[in-house]
N, C-alpha and C positions, 0 to 999 in steps of 0.2 A: 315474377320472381327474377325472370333476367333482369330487367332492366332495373330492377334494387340492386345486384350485382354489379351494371355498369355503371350506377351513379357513384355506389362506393370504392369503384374503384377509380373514377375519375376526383372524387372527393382527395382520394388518397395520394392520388400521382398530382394534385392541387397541392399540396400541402408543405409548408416552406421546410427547408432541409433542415431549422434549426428546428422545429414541431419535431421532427421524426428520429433527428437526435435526441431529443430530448423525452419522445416516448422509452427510445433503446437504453435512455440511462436510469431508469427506474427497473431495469432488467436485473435481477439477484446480483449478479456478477458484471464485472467490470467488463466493459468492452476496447479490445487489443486493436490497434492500427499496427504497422510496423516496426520493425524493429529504428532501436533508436542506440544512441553513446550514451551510457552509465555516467552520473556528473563526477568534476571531477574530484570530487574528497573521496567520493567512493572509489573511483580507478585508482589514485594515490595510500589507500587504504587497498587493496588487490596487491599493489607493488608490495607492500610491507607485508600483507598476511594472504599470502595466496594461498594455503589451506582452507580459507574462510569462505574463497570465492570460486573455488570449485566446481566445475559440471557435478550435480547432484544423482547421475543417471535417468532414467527414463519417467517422464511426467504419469505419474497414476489421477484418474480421476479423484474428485475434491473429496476428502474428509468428510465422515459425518462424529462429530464429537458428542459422546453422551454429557448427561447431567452434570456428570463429576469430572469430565473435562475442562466443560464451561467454567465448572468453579475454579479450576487451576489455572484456568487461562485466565480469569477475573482475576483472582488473586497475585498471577504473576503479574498484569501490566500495572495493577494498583503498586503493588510491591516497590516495583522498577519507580512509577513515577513518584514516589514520596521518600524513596531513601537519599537520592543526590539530589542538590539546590541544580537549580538551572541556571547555563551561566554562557557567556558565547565563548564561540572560539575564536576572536581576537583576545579577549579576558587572559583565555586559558593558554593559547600557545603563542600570541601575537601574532595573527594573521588569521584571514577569513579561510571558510571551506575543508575544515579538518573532521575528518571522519572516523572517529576512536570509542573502542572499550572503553565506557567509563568507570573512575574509581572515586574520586573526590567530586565531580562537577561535570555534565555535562550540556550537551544542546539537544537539537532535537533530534538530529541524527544518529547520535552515542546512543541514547534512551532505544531505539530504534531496533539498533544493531544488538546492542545489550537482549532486548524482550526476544529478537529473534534467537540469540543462543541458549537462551535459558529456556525457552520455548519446546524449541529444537532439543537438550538435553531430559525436558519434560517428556518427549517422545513424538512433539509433533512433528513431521515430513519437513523436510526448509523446503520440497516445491509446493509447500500452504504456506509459508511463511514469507512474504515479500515486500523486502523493500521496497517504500514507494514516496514519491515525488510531487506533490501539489505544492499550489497560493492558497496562500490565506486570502478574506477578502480584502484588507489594506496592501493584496499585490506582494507579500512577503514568501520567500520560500521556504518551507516546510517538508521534512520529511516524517513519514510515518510509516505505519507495519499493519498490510494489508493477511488477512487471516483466510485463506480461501478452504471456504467447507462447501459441503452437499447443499446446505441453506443459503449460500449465498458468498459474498464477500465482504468481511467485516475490519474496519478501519480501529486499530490500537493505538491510541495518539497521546505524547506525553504533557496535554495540555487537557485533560480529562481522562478520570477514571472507568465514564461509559465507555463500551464498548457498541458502536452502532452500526448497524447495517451502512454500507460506500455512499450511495446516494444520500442517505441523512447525515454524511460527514459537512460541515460549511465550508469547504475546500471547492477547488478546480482541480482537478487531478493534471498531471503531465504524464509522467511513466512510471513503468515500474518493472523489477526483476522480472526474466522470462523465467519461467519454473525451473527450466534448465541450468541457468545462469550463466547460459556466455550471452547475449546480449542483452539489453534492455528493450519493456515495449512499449512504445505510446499507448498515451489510453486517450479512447474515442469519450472526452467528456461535454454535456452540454453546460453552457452557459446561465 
């Protein structure tokens, strides 16, 4: 019986860092490295509405949403994604990186910030609602709204109406809001 012990755990201390990363990111929730700088449409979006970006008070553990939350949360990101056409923000304001309430058109960040307020005035917590930061796999960046419950961490993206567990998002995550919201956190994602 020991030495099934010491094989597995030599097996284990064997095993390349990216295996082991990549066990921890099949973990419910997302895994936090350090803190990191908020990009900058969002810092420049803080300058303009700094009621928005507020310390939220003290982190409570993760939500658990009944049936009929799911549904409102279903319905709100369907909602959000099919009422404004998608459009970028050189289109909209002439110039990259702009992070806004959308009304007529937005990107993926607006849709984002949008699901997080109506979210939030739905009743959920904003330290379950987080802004967050990945690639697409053509290397592009994308923002989306990460949903943290009891079940897990769930990715709201305005390029689909599923709503799917982090890990089965086709993203690479970068960071995202600390619950608190004065800084941002890496996320420990595998490749």
């Amino acid at each position: 019986m020991k030495l099934k012990s010491i094989r597995m755990a030599v097996v284990f201390l064997a095993m390349p860092l990216s295996a082991l990363i990549a066990a921890e990111s099949r973990h419910p929730h997302m895994v936090m490295g350090g803190s990191t700088n908020p990009p900058i449409g969002y810092f420049e979006f803080c300058k303009k509405n700094p009621a928005e970006c507020e310390p939220r008070g003290t982190v409570a553990k993760p939500i658990r949403l009944s049936h009929m939350q799911w549904s409102e949360v279903r319905l709100i990101n369907a909602e959000i994604n099919q009422a404004l056409p998608h459009t970028t923000d050189q289109e909209l304001y002439g110039r990259e990186e702009v992070w806004a309430f959308p009304d007529k058109a937005g990107d993926t960040e607006d849709f984002a910030l949008l699901k997080q307020r109506r979210l939030s005035e739905y009743g959920i917590p904003l330290a379950s609602l987080l802004l967050t930061v990945a690639l697409k796999p053509n290397g592009d960046g994308h923002a989306l709204l990460t949903l943290v419950t009891s079940e897990g961490d769930f990715i709201l993206d305005d390029e689909t109406d599923d709503i799917v567990p982090w890990h089965e998002a086709p993203y690479r995550f970068l960071k995202r809001q600390d619950p608190l919201r004065i800084p941002w956190v890496k996320i420990i994602d595998a490749d």
